[in-house]
N, C-alpha and C positions, 0 to 999 in steps of 0.2 A: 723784307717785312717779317719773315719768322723770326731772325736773329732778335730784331727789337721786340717783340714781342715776346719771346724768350727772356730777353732781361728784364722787361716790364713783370713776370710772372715768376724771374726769381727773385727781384729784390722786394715784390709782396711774399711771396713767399717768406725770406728772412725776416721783415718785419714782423710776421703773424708771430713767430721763434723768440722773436729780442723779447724781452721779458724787464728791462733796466736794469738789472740786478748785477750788470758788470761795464765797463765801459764798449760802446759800442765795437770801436775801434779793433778791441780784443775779442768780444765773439764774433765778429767778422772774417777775424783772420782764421780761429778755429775752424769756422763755418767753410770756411775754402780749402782750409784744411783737411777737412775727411771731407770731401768732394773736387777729386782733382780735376772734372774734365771742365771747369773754368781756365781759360790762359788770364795772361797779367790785361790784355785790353779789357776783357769780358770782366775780369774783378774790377778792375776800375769804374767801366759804364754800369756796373750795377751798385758798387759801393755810393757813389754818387749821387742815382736814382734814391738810394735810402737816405743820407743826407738830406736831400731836397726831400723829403718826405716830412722828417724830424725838425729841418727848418721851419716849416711853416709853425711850430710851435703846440699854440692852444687852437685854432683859424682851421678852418674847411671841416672842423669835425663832424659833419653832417655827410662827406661824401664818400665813397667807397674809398679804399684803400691807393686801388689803382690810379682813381681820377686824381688822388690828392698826390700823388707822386707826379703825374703829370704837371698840376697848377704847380708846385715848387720846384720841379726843372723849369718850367715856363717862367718861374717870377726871378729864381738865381742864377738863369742863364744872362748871356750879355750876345752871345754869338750861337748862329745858328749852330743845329745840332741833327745828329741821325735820326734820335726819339720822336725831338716832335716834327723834325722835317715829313715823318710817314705817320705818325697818329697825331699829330697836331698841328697843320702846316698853317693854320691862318695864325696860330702861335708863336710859329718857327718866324714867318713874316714879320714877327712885333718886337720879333725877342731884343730887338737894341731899343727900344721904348724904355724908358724909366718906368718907376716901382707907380706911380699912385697912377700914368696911364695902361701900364697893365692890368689894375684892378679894375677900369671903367671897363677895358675889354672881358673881365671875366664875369663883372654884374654888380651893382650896386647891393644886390644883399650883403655882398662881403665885404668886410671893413679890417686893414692892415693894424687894427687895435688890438685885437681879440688875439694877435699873435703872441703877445705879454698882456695878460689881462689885468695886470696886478698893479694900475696905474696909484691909486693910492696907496701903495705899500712902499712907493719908488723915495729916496733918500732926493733932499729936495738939490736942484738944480741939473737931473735929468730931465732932459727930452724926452718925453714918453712917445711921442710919434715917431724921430729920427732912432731911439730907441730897438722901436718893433722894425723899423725899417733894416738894421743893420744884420739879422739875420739873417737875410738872403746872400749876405756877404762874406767867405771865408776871411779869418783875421790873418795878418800875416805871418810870418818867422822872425822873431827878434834875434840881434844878437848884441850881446855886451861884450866887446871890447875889454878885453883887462888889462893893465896898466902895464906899458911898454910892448906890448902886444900890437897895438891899433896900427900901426903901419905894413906890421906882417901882416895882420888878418884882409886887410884892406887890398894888398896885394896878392894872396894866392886868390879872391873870389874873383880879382881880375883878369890874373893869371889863367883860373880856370871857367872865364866866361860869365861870371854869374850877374847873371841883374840885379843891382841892389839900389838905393833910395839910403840916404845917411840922412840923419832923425839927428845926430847930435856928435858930439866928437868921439864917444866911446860907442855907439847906438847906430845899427843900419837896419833895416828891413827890406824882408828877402820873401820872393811867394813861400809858400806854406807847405810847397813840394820839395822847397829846395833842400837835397839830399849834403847837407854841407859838412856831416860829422865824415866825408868823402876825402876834405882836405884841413880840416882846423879840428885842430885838436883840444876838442873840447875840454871845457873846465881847467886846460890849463891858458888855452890861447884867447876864448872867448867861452862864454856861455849863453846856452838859449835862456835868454829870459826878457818877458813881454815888456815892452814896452812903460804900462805904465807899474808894473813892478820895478819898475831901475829907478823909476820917478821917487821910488819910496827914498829912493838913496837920497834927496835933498832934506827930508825930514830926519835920518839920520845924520846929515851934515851939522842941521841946524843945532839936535842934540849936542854933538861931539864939541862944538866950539863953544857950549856952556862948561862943557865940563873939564877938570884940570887931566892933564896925560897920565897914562898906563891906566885906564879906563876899565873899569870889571862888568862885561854885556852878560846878560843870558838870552839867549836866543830859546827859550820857554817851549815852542811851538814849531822846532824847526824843521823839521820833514824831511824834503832835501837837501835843504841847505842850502836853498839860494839867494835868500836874506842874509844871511851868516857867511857866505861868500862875498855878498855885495859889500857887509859892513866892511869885512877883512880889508878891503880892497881901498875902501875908503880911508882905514884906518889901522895900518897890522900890525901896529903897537899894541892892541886892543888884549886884552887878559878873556879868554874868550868860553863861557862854557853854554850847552848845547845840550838839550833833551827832547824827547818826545814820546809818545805813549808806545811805542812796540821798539824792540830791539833790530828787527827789517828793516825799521826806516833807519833806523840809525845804523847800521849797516853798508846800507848806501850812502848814506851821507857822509860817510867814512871812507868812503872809494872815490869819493867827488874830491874831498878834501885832500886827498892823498895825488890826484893827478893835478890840482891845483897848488898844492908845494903849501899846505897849512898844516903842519906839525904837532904843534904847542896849544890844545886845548880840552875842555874836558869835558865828559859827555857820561850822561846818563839817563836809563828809562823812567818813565812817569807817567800816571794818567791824572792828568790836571781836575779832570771834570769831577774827580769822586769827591763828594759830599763830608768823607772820613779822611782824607788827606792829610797827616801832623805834621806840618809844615815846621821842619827844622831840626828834624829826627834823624839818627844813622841808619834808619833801617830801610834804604829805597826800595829793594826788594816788596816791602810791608806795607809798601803805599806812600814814605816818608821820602824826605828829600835827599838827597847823594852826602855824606859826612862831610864833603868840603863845603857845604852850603847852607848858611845859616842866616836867620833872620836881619834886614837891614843891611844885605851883605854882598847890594849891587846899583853900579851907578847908574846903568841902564839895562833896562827890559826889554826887548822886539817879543813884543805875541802878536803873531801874523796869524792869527784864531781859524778854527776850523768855520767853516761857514758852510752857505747854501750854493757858493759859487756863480751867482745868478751873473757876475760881472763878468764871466769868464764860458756863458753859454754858449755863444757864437762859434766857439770851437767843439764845443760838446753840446751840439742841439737835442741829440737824445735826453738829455738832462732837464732841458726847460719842457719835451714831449712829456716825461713821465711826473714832470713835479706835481706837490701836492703843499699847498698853500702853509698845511700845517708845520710843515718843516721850519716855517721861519721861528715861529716861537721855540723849538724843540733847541735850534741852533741857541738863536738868543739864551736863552738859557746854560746854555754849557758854556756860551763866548763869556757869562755874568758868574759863573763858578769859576773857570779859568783864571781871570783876571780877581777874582777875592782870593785865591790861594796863591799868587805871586806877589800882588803887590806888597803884601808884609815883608816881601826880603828886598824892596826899594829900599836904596841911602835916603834919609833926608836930603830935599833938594838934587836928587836924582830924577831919571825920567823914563818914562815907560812911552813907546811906541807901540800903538794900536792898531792893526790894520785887518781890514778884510778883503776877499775879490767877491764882495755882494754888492749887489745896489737896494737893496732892501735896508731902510731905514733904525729898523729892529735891532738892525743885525750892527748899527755903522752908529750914528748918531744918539740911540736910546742907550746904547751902553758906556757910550761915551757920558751920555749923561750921569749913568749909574754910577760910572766910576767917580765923578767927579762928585756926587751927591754922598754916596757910601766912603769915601776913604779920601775925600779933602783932598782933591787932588788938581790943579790950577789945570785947565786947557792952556796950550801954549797954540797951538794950529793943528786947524782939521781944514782935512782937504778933499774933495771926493777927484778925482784924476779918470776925467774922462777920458773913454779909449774906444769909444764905438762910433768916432768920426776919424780916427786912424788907422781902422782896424788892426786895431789893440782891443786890450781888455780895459774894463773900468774896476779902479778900486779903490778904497778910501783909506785913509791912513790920519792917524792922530797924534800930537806929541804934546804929554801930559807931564807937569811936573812935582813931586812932591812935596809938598809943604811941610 
């Protein structure tokens, strides 16, 4: 009984600490960091407890800290457990119950709504109940498959035991544990990337077969580059250049691309969002765009835009605990600067891919509106790409074309 109760009392504890201001995951690890006499079992049953804490979202905010770490082990467990076996055993009793008869067990005052409260802000053709249900759920491990790859990769996870679920011919999913950078060598052999992130790659498809070959993309908004590797892959004829707001990111993105065997393309820093941006300038330094890059001077666009992430909670629940509603417009806004300082360097009759991992409508569908209202630009297909009945993520993706 002391053991559990010891964890019950550090991971309030670390909650009372987390602050949102980093991702969870990383002040976690700090936090075990300068305090060694945690072992790896002890970090895990208290990492967890926080999780199941964070899970529960906006929901139980009425109860002490403790209790509420308890109700979300109780609602995201599936299988008995030590916690609530000794503090909660008519709970531990329930735990294989589904989600809406564990909520008649805990009391009609509480409603699995209030876990995403933001039912009218949801882009439409979510489920706003299966929705709030899906955070009790860890999402899984994707992997993409890269081309000539798919039979090695499919073979060492067998090789090396792994249980995995094949989603598609380049696409497996694996738990969310699974330690896989162990045998695949990532970014050359596969890549982690979610599930309906690779879906984006049809939307790409569709672009590329409007357009005639040796194709000029910017990848606007690339980060890591896992857009900009998917294109490659689809496409590695492709004339390819690649920016984003800090030189870090593109640092990595540059280490990604280098163990992925991409060569031949060009890259430079930007902050899209600024107001003062001379679009077509030598001076990138000065806020202007890179000297090889000039107005009407691309067949296609990917801005995969900075957003609220709301599509991608599930793995970062601490995210949906500390949000603050206002965000949505602050994003919108930068997604509707962003995209008015690229599209001037669309070809005619070129095409810009839009996408976000929100399900906030603001952020998906109003800007899509914007664009096509402000700079004449035809919808070709929007899509929102459910992924909180696969445990995946949900994201939405557009492919607009210039008139």
């Amino acid at each position: 009984m002391g053991r559990v109760h010891s964890y019950l009392n550090s991971a309030a504890r670390i909650i009372r600490e987390y602050r949102g201001e980093e991702p969870f995951a990383s002040f976690l690890k700090k936090y075990f960091g300068r305090d060694r006499k945690f072992g790896s079992k002890d970090r895990k049953q208290i990492g967890n407890l926080c999780y199941c804490f964070f899970r529960l979202g906006k929901s139980f905010t009425q109860v002490s800290t403790k209790e509420r770490i308890l109700i979300g082990l109780f609602l995201c467990s599936s299988d008995s457990n030590e916690v609530l076996e000794q503090l909660k055993p008519q709970w531990d009793q329930a735990v294989k119950q589904n989600i809406a008869e564990k909520y008649v067990i805990l009391g009609s005052e509480y409603s699995m709504l209030n876990v995403f409260p933001w039912k009218e802000e949801l882009s439409k053709g979510i489920e706003h109940e299966e929705f709030c249900r899906s955070f009790v759920v860890q999402p899984d491990l994707f992997l993409r498959m890269r081309p000539g790859y798919e039979h090695l990769v499919r073979k060492k996870l067998l090789d090396a035991a792994f249980s995995f679920k094949v989603i598609s011919d380049r696409c497996v999913a694996l738990s969310n544990a699974s330690k896989i950078e162990q045998i695949i060598e990532l970014d050359k052999e596969a890549v982690v990337q979610d599930y309906g992130s690779q879906r984006i790659g049809d939307v790409f498809q569709l672009a590329i077969q409007n357009l005639k070959p040796r194709i000029r993309a910017w990848d606007c908004c690339a980060a890591s580059g896992g857009k900009s590797l998917l294109l490659h892959d689809i496409d590695p004829g492709i004339d390819l250049t690649v920016s984003d707001v800090r030189q870090s990111i593109l640092v990595n993105l540059k280490k990604r691309f280098e163990k992925a065997g991409i060569k031949k393309f060009k890259s430079f820093e930007i902050d899209l969002t600024r107001s003062n941006v001379e679009l077509g300038t030598s001076n990138a330094d000065a806020g202007g765009l890179h000297p090889d890059i000039h107005r009407r001077d691309f067949e296609l666009v990917i801005c995969d835009a900075p957003c609220t992430g709301s599509g991608t909670w599930s793995r970062t629940p601490e995210q949906l605990y500390f949000f603050n509603e206002m965000k949505i417009a602050y994003y919108a806004s930068l997604q509707k600067k962003i995209v008015a300082n690229v599209i001037p360097h669309l070809k005619k009759d070129g095409y810009i891919v839009y996408s976000t991992c929100s399900v906030f409508k603001d952020e998906n569908e109003e800007v899509v509106n914007y664009i096509q209202r402000e700079f004449n630009l035809e919808l070709v297909k929007s899509e929102l790409l459910l992924g909180y009945g696969d445990k995946a993520d949900t994201m939405y993706a557009a492919l607009l074309r210039k008139l």
